[in-house]
Wavefront OBJ file of the C-alpha trace (Angstrom):
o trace
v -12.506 23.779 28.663
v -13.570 20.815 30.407
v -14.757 18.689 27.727
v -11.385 19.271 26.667
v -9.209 18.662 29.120
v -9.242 15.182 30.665
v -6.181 16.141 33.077
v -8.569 18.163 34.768
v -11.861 15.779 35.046
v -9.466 13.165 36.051
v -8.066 15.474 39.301
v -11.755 15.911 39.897
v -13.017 12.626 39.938
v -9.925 11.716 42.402
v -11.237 14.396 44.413
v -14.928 13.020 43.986
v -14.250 9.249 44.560
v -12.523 10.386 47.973
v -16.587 11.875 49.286
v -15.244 15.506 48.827
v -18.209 17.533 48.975
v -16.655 20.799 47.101
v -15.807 18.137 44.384
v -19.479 17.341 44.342
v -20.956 20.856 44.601
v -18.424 21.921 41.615
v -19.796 18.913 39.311
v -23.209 20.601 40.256
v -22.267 23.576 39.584
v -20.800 22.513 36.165
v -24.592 21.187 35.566
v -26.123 24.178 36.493
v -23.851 26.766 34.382
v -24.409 24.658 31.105
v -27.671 24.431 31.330
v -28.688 27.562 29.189
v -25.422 27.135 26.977
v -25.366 26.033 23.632
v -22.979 23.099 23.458
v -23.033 19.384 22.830
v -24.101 18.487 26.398
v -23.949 15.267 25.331
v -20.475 14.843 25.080
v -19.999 16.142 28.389
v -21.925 13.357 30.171
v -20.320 10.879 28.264
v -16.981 11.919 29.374
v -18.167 12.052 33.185
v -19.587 8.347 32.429
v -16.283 7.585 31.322
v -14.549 8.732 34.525
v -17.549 6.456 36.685
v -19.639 9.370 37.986
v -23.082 7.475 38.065
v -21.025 4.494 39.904
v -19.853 7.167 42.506
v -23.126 8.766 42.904
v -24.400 5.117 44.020
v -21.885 4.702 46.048
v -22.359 8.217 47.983
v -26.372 7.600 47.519
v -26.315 4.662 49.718
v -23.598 5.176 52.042
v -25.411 8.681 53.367
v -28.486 6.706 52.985
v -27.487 4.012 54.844
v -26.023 6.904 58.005
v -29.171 8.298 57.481
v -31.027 5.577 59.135
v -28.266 4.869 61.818
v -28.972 5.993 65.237
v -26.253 8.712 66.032
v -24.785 6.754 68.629
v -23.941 4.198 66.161
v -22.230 6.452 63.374
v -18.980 6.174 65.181
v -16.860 9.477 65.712
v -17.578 12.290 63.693
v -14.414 14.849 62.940
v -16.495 18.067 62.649
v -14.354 20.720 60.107
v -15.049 24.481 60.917
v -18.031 23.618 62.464
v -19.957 22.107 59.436
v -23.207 20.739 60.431
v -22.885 17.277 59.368
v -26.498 16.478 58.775
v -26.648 19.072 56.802
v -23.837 17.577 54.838
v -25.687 14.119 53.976
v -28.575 15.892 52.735
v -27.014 18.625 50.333
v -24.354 15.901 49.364
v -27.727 13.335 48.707
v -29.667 16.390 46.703
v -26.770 17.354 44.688
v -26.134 13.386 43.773
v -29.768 13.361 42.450
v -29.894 16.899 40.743
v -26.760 15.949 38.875
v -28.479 12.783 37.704
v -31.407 14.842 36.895
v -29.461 16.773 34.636
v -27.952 14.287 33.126
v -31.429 12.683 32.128
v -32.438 16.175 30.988
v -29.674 16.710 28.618
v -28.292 13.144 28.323
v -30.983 10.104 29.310
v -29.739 7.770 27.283
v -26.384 7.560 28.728
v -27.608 7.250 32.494
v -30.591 4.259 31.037
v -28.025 2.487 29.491
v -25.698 2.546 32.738
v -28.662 1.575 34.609
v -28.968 -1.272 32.577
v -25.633 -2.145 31.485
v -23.823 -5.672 31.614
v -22.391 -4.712 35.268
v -25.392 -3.583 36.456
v -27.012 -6.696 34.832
v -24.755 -9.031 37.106
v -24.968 -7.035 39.823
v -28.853 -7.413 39.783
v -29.355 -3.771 38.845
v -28.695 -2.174 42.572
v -29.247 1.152 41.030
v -32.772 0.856 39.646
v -33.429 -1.428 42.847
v -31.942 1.306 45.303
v -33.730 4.618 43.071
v -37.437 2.607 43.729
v -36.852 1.614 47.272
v -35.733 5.361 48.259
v -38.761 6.698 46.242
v -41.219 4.632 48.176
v -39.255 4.674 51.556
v -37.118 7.528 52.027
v -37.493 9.036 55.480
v -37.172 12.771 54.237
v -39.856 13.998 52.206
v -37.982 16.514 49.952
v -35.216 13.828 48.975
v -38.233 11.287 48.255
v -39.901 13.642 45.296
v -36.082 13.523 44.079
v -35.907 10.171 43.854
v -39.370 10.048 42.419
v -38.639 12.746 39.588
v -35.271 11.024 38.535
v -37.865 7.656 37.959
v -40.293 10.184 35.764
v -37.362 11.123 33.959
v -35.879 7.996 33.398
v -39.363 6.866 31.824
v -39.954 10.188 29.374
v -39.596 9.367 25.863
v -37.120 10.427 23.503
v -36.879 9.385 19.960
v -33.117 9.791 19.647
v -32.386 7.631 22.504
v -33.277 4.328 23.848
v -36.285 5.165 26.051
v -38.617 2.592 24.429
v -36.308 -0.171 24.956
v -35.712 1.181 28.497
v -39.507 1.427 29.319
v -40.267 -2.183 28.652
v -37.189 -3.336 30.407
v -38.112 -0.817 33.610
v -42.049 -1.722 32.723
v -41.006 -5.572 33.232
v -39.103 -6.084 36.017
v -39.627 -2.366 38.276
v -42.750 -1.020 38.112
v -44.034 -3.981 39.783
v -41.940 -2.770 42.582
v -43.603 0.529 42.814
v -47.382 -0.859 42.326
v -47.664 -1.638 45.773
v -48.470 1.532 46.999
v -52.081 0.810 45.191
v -51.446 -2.988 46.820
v -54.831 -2.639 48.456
v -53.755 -3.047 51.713
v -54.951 -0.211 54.449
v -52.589 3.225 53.702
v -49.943 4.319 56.191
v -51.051 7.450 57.508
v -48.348 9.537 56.678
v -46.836 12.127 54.269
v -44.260 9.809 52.951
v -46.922 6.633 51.654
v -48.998 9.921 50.374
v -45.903 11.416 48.199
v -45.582 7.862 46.917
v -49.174 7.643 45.597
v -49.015 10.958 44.244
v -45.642 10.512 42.514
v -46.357 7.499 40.952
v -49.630 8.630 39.314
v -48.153 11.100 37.883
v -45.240 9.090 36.462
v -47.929 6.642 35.229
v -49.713 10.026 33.476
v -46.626 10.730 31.958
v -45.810 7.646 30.466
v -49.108 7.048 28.856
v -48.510 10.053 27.482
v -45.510 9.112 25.940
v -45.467 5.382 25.123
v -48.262 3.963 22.658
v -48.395 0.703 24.408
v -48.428 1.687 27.739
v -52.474 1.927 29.004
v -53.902 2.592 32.417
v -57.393 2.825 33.131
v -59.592 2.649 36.697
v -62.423 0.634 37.023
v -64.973 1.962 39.652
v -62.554 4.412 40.859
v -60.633 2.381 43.411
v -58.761 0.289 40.710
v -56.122 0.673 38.877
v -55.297 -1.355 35.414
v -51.797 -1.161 33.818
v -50.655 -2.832 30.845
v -48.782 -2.972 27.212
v -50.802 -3.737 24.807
v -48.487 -6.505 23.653
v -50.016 -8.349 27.168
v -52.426 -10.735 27.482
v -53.964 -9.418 30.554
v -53.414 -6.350 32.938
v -51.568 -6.203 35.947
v -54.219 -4.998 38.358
v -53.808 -2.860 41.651
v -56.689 -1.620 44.399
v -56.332 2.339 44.970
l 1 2 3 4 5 6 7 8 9 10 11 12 13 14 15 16 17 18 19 20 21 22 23 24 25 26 27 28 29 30 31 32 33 34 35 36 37 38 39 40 41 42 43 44 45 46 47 48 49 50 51 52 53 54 55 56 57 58 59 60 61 62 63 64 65 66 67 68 69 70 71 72 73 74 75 76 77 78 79 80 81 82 83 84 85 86 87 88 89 90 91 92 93 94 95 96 97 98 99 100 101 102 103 104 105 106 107 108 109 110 111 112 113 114 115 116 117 118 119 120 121 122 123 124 125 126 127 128 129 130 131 132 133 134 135 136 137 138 139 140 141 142 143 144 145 146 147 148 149 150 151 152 153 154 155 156 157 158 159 160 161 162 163 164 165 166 167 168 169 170 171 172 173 174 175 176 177 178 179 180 181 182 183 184 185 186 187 188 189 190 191 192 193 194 195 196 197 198 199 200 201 202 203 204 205 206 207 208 209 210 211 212 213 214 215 216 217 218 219 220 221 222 223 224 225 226 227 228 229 230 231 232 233 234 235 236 237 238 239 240
């Protein structure tokens, strides 16, 4: 009925673009009920992209972000509504952001890559591949962090139908760079987060040599790591 009826999506993207969170938690719930159903999912996420949902998802990904890491004195007055906790707000409002993108990349990638990397994006200096790898490496809550880190996997799995080679050497050129320096060989930050990262991103590298013949990564006398295409001259080289 939905893919249908753009009267409807429209009402709910109003709804959306004003930070409702019962507009959020019913697009989330739309993910979750079509999951086992056997429909062109495809279409679906198209005609979400149409109505800017992975623009809005930003938007609400950084703004909680950003209140996150504000001091509660310095969030300004809060208008509490039948006594919602409002932390508890941020973080289902930042899980069911990332779950939705999730399912998107499981049913749909190629429509959130090519968003990523779209013309706007381009000018913009891709904020949303730039804000996905700075949460996944410094989010301050652990359970958000392996979100941000599986939407990254995701983005990176191959597909043949969709544009995940052409993705991969974009996000392979100018990202993973970004992501490296958790191996940057300087002395480890003793804590859970820095050790999520590490973990995360090996496994992310696993996947994608896995998946992509030109992607390689080797380690040389067990505290280095190698990374390359094979269309490179030399590696790009990072201390474990």
């Amino acid at each position: 009925y939905i893919q249908t009826n753009r009267d409807v999506v429209r009402r709910l993207f109003v709804h959306l673009r004003s930070n409702k969170l019962n507009a959020l938690k019913f697009i989330h719930e739309i993910c979750s009920v079509i999951k086992p159903l056997i429909m062109d999912k495809v279409v679906l996420f198209e005609l979400f992209s149409q109505f800017s949902l992975f623009e809005i998802l930003y938007r609400i990904l950084r703004e909680l972000t950003s209140l996150q890491s504000q001091p509660k004195s310095q969030r300004g007055p809060i208008k509490p509504r039948d006594n919602i906790d409002y932390e508890a707000n941020i973080k289902t409002s930042i899980r069911l952001s990332l779950e939705i993108i999730q399912t998107s990349l499981q049913f749909a990638p190629g429509i959130f890559r090519e968003h990523c990397i779209s013309q706007q994006e381009r000018l913009l200096k891709y904020p949303f591949l730039n804000f996905l790898c700075e949460m996944a490496l410094n989010s301050v809550d652990s359970n958000e962090q392996t979100l941000y880190w599986e939407v990254l996997k995701s983005l990176l799995e191959s597909n043949e139908l969709d544009n995940s080679q052409e993705f991969m050497e974009f996000f392979y050129g100018s990202f993973l760079g970004k992501l490296l320096v958790v191996f940057d060989g300087k002395p480890a930050q003793k804590n859970e987060n820095h050790n999520i990262s590490r973990s995360m991103l090996l496994d992310m590298l696993q996947s994608c040599v896995r998946n992509f013949k030109k992607f390689r990564l080797c380690f040389i006398e067990n505290n280095v790591i190698a990374v390359s295409y094979t269309h490179l001259t030399l590696p790009t080289i990072y201390s474990v």
